[in-house]
N, C-alpha and C positions, 0 to 999 in steps of 0.2 A: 248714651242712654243708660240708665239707672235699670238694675235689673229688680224684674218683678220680685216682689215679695210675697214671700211663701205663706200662705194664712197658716194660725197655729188650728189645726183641728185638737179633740179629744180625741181616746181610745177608739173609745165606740165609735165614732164615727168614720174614724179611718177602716175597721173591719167591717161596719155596713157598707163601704164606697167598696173596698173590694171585694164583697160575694156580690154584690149587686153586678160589679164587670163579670164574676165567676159563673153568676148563672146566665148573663148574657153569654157566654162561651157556650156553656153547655149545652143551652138553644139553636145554636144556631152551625153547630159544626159536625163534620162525621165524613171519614175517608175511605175508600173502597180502592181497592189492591188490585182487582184484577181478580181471574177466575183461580180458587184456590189447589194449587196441587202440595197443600202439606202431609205430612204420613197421619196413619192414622190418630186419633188421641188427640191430636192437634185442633181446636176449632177456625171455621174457616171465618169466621169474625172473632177479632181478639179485641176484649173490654179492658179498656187501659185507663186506671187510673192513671191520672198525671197530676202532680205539683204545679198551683197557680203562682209561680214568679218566673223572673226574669230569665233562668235559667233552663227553664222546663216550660212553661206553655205562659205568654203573654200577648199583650194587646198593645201593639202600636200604631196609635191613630187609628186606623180599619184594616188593620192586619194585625196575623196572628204571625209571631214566631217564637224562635226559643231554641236553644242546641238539642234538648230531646226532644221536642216537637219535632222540628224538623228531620233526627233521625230516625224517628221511628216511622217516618215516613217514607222513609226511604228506604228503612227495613222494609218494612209492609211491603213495598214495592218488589225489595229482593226475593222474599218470599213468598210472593203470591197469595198476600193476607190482605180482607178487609179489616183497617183499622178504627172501632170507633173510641173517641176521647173521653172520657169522665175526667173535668178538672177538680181536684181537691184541694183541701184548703188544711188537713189534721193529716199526716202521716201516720201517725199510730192507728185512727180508724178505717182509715185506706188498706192499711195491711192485716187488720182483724178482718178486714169483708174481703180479701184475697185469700185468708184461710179459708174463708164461709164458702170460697168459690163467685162471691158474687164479681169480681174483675180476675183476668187472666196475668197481669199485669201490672207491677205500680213501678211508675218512673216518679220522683226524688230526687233532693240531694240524699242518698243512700250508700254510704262508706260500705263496704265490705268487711265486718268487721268481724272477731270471731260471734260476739253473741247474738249481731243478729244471724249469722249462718244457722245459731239453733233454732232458728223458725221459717224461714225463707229459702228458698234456695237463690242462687244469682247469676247471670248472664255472664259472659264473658265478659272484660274491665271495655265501658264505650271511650273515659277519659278520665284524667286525675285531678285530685280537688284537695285541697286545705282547708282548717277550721283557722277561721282568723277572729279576736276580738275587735269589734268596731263599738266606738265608744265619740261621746261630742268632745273628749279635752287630748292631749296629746299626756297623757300624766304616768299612765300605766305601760309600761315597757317591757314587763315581763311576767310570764306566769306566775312567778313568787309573787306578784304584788295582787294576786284575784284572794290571797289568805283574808277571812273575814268582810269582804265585800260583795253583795249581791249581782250576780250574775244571770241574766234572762239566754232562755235557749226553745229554740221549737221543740212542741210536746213530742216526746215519742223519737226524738232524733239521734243521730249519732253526736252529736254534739252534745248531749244530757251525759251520755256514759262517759266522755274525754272529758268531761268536768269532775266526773265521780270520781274518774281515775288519777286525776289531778291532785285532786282532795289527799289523795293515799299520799302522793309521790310529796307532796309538800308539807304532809304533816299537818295539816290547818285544815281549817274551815270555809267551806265558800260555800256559800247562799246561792242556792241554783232555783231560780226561777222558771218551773215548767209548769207549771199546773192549767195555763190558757193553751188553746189551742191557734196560738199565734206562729204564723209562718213567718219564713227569713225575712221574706218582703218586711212582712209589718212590723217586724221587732226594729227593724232595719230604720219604715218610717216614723216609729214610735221613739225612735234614740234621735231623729232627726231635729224631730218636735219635742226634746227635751222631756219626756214622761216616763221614758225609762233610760238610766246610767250609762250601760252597758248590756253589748248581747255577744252571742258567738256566733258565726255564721259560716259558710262556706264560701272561699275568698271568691269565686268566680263572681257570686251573688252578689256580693258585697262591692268588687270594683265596678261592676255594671252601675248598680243602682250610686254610689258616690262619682260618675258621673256628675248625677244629678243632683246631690246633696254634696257639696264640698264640703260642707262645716263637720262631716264626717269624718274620723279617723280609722285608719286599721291600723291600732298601734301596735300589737304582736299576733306572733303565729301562737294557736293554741296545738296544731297538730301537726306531724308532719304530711308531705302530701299521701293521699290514699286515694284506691283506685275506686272509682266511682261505676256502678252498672244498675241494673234493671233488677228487681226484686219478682218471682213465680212464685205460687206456692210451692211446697214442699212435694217430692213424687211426682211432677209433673215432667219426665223425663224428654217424652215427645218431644213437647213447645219448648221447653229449655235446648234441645239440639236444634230446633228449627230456628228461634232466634240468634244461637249462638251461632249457626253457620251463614245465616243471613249477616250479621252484624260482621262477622272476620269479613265477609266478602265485601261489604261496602268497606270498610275500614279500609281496605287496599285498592282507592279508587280515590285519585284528583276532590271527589269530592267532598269526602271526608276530610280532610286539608284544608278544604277552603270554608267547611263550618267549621273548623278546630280556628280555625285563622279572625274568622270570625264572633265568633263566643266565647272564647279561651284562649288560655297563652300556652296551652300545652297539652297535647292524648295522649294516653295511656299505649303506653306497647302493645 
């Protein structure tokens, strides 16, 4: 059999098809921990932004999964926290409304980087992640070769500042594409269908979804690996010890292993 052929959508239409799955999520889901014994300061519902892809919260066929999906559930569990979900789609306004207070929580692909420490405080590392470029031609092999060519990256990501930094380390010019509030996914499905060049991404993202899309390349690394965790507000001392001892405790448990084994080719220490 001849495999199906992928229709070419536009833009727009690929980010109506996915908030239209994102507020299906958001309808229709919400998890409870158990009776809360956290210290005080701590709320015993935790509002957790999460990241709508592959890596963090999706939809396969009539299930939800995802590597932070899943462990924050499993937190939740440890810590005797009800968890509810807010799926987001812009990283950068997910963490202006965790300063406002309005989410306790934003799961991401979120490096631990120095700048954003200056706004965030962060969990202890859940697992480790790479920026890889994926691109439709196999041509570009090396970061010297992004000098003077446009570069798309999610708004607000860590992936915009390792371009910046790039910029410096190369001497040159690279056209960095942020200004949409496009996620991994969709840059991802927008290089598929040929509408944008190239993007950067976080490799885990990236080998899940080329799966699906072979005609995709990750032709080099843009970082090396960096540890990946949970974004708090700032001062929020409580809930930062409560999910960091939750978190080490699943970490040392068969099961952590066997979502690492599952989602990733490798956790964080």
């Amino acid at each position: 059999m001849q495999p199906t052929k992928r229709p070419r959508y536009t833009r727009s239409l690929f980010i109506a098809l996915l908030a239209t799955i994102a507020v299906g999520v958001i309808s229709t889901f919400g998890f409870g921990g158990g009776r809360s014994h956290s210290p005080a300061n701590t709320p015993d519902t935790l509002n957790v932004a999460i990241g709508y892809g592959p890596m963090s919260l999706y939809r396969y066929a009539d299930t939800l999964g995802g590597f932070n999906y899943e462990m924050m559930r499993a937190v939740g569990r440890e810590a005797s926290l009800t968890v509810k979900f807010h799926p987001v789609s812009s990283l950068s306004e997910a963490l202006a409304r965790l300063r406002e207070g309005a989410y306790d929580v934003v799961i991401s692909d979120i490096a631990m980087t120095a700048s954003q420490r200056q706004s965030v405080d962060f969990t202890v590392p859940v697992y480790t992640d790479k920026l890889v470029l994926v691109s439709a031609d196999s041509t570009v092999t090396s970061p010297l070769q992004l000098a003077g060519r446009k570069v798309w990256a999610p708004e607000g990501s860590p992936a915009v500042e390792r371009l910046r930094n790039l910029e410096r380390e190369i001497g040159d010019t690279i056209y960095i594409e942020d200004s949409h509030p496009y996620t991994s996914e969709q840059l991802l499905l927008l290089v598929a269908n040929g509408e944008v060049e190239r993007a950067v991404v976080n490799e885990a993202v990236a080998r899940t979804l080329t799966l699906q899309y072979p005609s995709i390349h990750i032709s080099t690394d843009i970082s090396f690996s960096q540890f990946q965790a949970w974004a708090v507000a700032k001062g929020n001392s409580s809930l930062l010890e409560t999910l960091d001892k939750a978190i080490e405790r699943f970490k040392a448990t068969p099961a952590y292993e066997t979502l690492c084994e599952k989602w990733i080719d490798g956790a964080a220490d």
